[in-house]
C-alpha positions in Angstrom: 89.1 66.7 140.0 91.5 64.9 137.8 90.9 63.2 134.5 92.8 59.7 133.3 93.4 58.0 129.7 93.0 54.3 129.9 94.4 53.2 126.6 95.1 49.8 125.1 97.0 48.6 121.7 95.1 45.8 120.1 95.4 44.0 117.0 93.4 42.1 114.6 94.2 38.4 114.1 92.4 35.2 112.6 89.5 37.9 112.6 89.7 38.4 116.2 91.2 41.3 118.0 93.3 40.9 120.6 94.5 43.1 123.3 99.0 43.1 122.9 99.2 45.9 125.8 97.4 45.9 129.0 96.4 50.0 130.0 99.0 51.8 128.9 99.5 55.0 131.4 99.5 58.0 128.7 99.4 60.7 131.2 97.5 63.5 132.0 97.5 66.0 129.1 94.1 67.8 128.6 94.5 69.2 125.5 95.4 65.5 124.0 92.7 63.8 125.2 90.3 66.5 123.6 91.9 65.7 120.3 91.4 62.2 121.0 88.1 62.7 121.6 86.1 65.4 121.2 84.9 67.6 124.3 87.0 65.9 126.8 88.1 68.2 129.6 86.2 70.6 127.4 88.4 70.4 124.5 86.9 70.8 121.1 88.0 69.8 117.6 89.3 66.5 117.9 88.0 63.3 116.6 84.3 62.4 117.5 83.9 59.3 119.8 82.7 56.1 118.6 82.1 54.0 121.8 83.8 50.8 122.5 83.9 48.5 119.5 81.8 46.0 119.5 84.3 43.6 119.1 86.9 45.3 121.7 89.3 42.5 122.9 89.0 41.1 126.4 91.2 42.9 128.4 89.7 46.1 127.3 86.6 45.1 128.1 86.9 43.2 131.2 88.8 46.5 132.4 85.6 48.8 131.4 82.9 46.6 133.3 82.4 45.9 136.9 80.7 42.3 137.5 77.3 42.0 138.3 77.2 39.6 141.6 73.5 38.1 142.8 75.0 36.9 145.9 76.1 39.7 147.6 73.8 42.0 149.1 75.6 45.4 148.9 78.8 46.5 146.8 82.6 46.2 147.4 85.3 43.8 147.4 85.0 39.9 147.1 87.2 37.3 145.4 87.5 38.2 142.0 87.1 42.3 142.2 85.2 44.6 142.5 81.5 43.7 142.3 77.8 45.1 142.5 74.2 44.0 143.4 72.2 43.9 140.3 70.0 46.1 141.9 73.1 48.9 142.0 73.9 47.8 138.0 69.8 48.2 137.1 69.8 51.8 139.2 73.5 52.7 137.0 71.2 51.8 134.1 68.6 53.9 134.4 70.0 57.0 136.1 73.3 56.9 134.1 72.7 54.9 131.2 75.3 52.2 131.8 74.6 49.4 129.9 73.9 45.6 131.2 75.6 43.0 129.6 74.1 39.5 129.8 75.8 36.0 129.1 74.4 34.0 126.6 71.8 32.2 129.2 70.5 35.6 130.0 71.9 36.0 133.2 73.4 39.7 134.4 77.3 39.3 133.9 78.3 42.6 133.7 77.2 46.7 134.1 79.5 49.1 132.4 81.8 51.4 134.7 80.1 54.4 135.4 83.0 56.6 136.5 84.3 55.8 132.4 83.6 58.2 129.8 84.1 58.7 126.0 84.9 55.6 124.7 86.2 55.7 121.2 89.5 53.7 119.2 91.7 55.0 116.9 93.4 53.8 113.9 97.2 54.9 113.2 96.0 57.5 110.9 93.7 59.1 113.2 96.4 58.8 116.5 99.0 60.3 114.2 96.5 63.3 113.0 95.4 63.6 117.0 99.7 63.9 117.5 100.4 66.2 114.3 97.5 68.8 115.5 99.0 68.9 118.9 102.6 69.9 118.0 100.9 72.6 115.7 98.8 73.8 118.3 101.6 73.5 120.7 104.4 73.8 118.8 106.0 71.2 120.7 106.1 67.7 121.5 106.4 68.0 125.2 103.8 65.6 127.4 103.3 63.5 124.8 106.3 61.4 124.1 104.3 57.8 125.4 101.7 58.5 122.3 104.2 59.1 120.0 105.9 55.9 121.4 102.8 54.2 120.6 102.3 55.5 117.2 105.4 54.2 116.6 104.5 50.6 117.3 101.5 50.9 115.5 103.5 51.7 112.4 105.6 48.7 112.8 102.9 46.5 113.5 101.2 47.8 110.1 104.7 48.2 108.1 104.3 44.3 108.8 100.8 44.1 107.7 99.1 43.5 111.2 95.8 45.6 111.3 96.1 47.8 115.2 94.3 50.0 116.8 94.0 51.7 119.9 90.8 51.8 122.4 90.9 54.7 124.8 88.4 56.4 127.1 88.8 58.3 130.1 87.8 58.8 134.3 86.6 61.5 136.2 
C-alpha cells in the first residue's frame, strides 16, 4: 500500500492565515516524508508532528474533514462531496479517535478524515533542515526538486516579510 503527501503553502495575513496553494503533489518519497515527520513509512529522526494548527486556513481544512450529513442514512456521494452519517463520524470517534467538529450552534459539521495521518506544518527553517538532511543522507537531490521549489517560495514570501508556512500530513 502506497503512502501520499498532501501539502499546502499558507501564509499569515491581517492575523489570519490563508491557504495561497491548493494541495501541492510532492510525490512519493519515503525517506522525506519521515523527515518531515517523524515515523512516517517508518522513518525516524525527522521533525516531531504537531497536528493541524489550530488556526489551519480553509482549504486545508476543508480538504482534511469529511462532512457530517443527518439526512442521509448511509455514506457516499451527494451534492457537495463526500459525506457520512453521524453515526459513521461518532463510530470514527471512538474506534479511531477522529475528532468531531461542531458549528457554533452545536450541531455535527464535520469528522476528521480517517484515512489522514501525521498532521504537522513547517516553517521555512524546519522544510529547509527536513531538505539539507536529505541531500546528506542521500547525497543527492534527486525526488525532491517540488520541495525545494517550494522552499524557494517560502523564502521569497519571507525575504518580503510575509510570515508562510506549510501544512502537510499524509494517506495510507
Amino acid at each position: 500500500m502506497g503512502c501520499d503527501i498532501h501539502a499546502y503553502v499558507e501564509i499569515n495575513e491581517f492575523d489570519r492565515w490563508w491557504g495561497v496553494t491548493g494541495n501541492i503533489s510532492l510525490g512519493r518519497n519515503y525517506q522525506m516524508f519521515g523527515l518531515l515527520s517523524n515515523g512516517v513509512r517508518g522513518y525516524s529522526g525527522g521533525l516531531e508532528p504537531k497536528g493541524l494548527p489550530i488556526d489551519v486556513g480553509y482549504q486545508a481544512q476543508a480538504d482534511s474533514r469529511i462532512r457530517i450529513n443527518k439526512d442521509i442514512t448511509e455514506d457516499g456521494y451527494y451534492e457537495g462531496g463526500y459525506c457520512v452519517t453521524l453515526k459513521t463520524a461518532q463510530d470514527w470517534e471512538k474506534r479511531l479517535g477522529c475528532k468531531i467538529h461542531y458549528l457554533t450552534d452545536g450541531e455535527p459539521y464535520t469528522v476528521d478524515d480517517p484515512d489522514w495521518h501525521s498532521h504537522t506544518w513547517l516553517t521555512l527553517e524546519e522544510l529547509e533542515k527536513a531538505i539539507n538532511e536529505y541531500k546528506e543522507i542521500t547525497n543527492s537531490q534527486a525526488g525532491i526538486g517540488l520541495y525545494i521549489a517550494v522552499k524557494d517560495m517560502m523564502k521569497s514570501m519571507q525575504s518580503n516579510g510575509i510570515e508562510s508556512r506549510l501544512v502537510i500530513w499524509f494517506d495510507n
